[in-house]
C-alpha positions in Angstrom: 131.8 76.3 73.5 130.3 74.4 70.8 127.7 75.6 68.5 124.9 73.4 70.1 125.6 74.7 73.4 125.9 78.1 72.3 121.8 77.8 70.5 120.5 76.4 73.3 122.2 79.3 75.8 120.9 81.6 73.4 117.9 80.5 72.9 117.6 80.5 77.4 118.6 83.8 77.4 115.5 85.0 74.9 113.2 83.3 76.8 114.3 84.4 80.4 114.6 88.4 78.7 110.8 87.6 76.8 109.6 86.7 80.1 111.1 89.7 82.4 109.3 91.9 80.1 106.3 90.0 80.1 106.4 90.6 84.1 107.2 94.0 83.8 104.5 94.5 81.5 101.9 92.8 83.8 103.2 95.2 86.4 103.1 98.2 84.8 99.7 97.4 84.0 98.6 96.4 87.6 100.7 99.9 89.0 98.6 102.4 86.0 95.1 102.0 88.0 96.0 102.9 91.7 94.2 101.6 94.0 91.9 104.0 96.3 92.7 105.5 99.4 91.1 105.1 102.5 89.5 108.2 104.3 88.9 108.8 107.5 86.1 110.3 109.7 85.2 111.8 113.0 81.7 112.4 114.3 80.2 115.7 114.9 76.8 114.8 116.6 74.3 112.2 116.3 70.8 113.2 115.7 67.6 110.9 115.7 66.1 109.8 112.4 62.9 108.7 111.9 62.6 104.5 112.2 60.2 104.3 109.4 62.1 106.6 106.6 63.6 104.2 104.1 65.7 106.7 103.0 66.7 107.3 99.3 67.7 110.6 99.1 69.1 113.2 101.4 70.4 116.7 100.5 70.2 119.8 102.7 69.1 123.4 101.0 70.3 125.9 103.5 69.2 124.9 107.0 66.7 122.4 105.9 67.3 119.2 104.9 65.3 117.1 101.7 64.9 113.8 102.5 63.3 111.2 100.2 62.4 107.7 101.1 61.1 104.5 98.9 58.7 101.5 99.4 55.6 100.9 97.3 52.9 102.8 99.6 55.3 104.7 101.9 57.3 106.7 99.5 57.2 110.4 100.6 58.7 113.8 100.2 59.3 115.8 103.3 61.6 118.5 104.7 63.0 118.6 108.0 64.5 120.7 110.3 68.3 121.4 111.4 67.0 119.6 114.6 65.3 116.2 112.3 61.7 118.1 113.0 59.1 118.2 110.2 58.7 121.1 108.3 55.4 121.4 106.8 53.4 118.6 105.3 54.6 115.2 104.3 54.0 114.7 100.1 52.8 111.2 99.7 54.0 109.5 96.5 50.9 107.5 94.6 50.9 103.5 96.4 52.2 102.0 93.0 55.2 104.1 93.3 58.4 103.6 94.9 60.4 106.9 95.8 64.0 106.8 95.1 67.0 109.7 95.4 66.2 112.8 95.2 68.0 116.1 94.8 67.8 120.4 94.7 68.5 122.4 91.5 67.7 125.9 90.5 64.7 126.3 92.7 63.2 122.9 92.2 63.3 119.8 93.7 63.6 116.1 91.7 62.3 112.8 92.9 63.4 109.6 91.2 61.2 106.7 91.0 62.5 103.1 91.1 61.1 101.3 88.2 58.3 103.7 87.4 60.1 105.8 84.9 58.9 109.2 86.4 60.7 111.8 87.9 59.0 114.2 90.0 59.3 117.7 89.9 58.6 120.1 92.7 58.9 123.6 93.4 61.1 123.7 96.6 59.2 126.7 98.1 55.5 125.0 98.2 56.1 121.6 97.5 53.6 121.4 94.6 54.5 118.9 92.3 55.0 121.0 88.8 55.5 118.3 86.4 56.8 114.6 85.6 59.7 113.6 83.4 60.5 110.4 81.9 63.1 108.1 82.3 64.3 105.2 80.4 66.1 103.8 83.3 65.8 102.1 86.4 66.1 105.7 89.4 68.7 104.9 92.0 70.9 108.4 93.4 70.3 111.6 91.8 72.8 114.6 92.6 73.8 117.7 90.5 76.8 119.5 89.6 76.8 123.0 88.0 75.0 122.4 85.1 73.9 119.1 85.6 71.5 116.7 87.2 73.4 113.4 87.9 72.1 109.9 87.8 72.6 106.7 89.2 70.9 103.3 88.1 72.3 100.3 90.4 74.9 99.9 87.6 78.3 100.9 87.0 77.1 104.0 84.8 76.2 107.6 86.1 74.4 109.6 83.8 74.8 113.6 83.1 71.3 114.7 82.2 69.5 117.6 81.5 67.8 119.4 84.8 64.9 120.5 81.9 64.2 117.4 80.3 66.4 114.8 81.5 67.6 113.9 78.2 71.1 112.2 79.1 74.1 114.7 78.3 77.0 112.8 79.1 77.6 108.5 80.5 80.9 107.6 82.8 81.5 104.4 83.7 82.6 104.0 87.7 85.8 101.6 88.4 89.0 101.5 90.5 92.1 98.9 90.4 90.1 95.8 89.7 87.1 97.0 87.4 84.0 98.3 87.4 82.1 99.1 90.5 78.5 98.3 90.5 75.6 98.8 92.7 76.3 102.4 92.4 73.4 103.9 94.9 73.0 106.9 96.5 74.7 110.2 95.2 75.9 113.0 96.4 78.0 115.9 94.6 80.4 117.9 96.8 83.7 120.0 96.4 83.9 119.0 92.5 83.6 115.3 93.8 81.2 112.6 93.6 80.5 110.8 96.8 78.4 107.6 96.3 77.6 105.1 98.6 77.8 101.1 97.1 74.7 99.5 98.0 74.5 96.8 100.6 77.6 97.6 101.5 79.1 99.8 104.9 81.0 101.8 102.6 81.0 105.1 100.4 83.3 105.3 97.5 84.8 108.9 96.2 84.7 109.5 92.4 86.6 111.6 90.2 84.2 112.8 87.6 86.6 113.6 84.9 87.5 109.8 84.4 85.2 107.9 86.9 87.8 106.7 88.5 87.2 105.5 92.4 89.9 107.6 94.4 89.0 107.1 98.0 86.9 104.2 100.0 85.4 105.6 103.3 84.4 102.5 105.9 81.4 102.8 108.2 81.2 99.2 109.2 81.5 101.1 113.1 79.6 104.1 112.7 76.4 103.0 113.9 78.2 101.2 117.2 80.3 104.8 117.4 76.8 106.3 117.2 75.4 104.4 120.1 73.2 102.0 118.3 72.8 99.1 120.4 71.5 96.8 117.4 72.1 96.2 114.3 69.2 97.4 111.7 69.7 94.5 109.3 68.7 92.3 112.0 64.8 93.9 112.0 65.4 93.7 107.7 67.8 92.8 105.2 67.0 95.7 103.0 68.0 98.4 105.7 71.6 99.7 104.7 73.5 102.3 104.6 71.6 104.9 102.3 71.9 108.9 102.9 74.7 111.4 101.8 73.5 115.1 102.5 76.5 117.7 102.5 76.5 120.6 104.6 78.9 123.8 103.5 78.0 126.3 105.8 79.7 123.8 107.9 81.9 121.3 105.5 80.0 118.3 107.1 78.6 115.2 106.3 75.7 114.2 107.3 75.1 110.2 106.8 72.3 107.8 107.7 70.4 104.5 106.1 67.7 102.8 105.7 65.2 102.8 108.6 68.5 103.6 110.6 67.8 105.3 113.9 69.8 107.8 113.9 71.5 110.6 111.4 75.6 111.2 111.9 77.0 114.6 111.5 80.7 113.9 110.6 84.0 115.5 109.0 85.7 113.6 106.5 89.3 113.3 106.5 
């Protein structure tokens, strides 16, 4: 084998080794974010919900369940029943403000506004309003952990604030296999996890709250013809989508609904 030959062989054999562990790199970069799960669910019951709630926030406190809803002019605060009946009077947000999530901590109740920069504070008991607090941000979901309220803003960011005066504690960014996730909407905070639905979208997305990481992807694009819905809400408006994560431990349910959606599905999630 001449010298020439050999080079060039050589010189083959670099490029073909260079290459291989330029794939291998590639994959072991593809393989380090897995991609989430799917979950599964089965439905419980099927409740009524009122047509013209354009729900933004859902959370139950014992047997009753907070429900928030938006819309310049029709943004309200009421409670309901374990049977979807009204509990007391409606509180009627000012017509230049639109409502957004809303969530229970420590004896009070929180109200996000959209682009208003307020949140609302009431007492859970009564239903007075106690006091406003600012916020920098668009309002989108609001949940809580522990110690924490948390905060979504139609982004890719949730926010850790401070349930006294929403002063932001801690920012994660939300992302799975292929990047960040935005439209992060409506929030809910159950069994250390962060459920979130991703607005306009038939889906909820589970986050691990240590890294932000997506872990799990939960498809509804069924439920509503599972729930007996003979028509599709979008039809009567574009802007009514999926929206409404309340958890239930007394019995480890979900309870899901959206937008003007007529009804309100109990479920388990698998």
């Amino acid at each position: 084998m001449n010298f020439t030959f050999r080079f060039i062989s050589y010189s083959l054999l670099i490029i073909l080794l260079n290459a291989c562990n330029g794939n291998q790199e590639a994959e072991n970069n593809e393989a380090a974010i897995a991609a989430p799960s799917a979950l599964q669910y089965e439905i419980v019951k099927v409740y009524p919900h009122d047509t013209s709630a354009y729900t933004q926030g859902l959370e139950w406190d014992g047997n009753k369940l907070i429900e928030g809803t938006g819309l310049e002019g029709k943004s309200i605060l009421h409670i309901l029943d374990t049977n979807q009946k009204q509990i007391g009077n409606k509180i009627k947000l000012a017509k230049d403000i639109f409502g957004e999530g809303t969530t229970l901590f420590n004896g009070k109740i929180y109200q996000l506004t959209w682009k208003n920069h307020k949140v609302y504070v009431y007492d859970a008991k009564t239903l007075i309003k106690e006091k406003e607090l600012y916020w920098p941000y668009e309002g989108w979901g609001l949940t809580h952990n522990d110690t924490s309220l948390i905060v979504s803003t139609g982004e890719s960011n949730i926010y850790f604030v401070s349930p006294i005066t929403f002063a932001i504690q801690k920012t994660i960014g939300v992302f799975n296999n292929f990047g960040y996730v935005n439209n992060i909407n409506e929030l809910e905070y159950a069994n250390g996890k962060l459920y979130a639905n991703i607005y306009g979208r038939n889906s909820i997305v589970v986050i691990n709250l240590n890294s932000g990481l997506v872990i799990h992807t939960i498809d509804f694009s069924n439920l509503l013809a599972q729930s007996g819905v003979k028509y599709d809400p979008l039809i009567v408006d574009a802007g009514y989508v999926l929206n409404g994560i309340a958890y239930q431990p007394k019995s480890n349910t979900f309870f899901i609904t959206g937008k003007c959606w007529p009804v309100l599905v109990e479920m388990k999630i698998k």
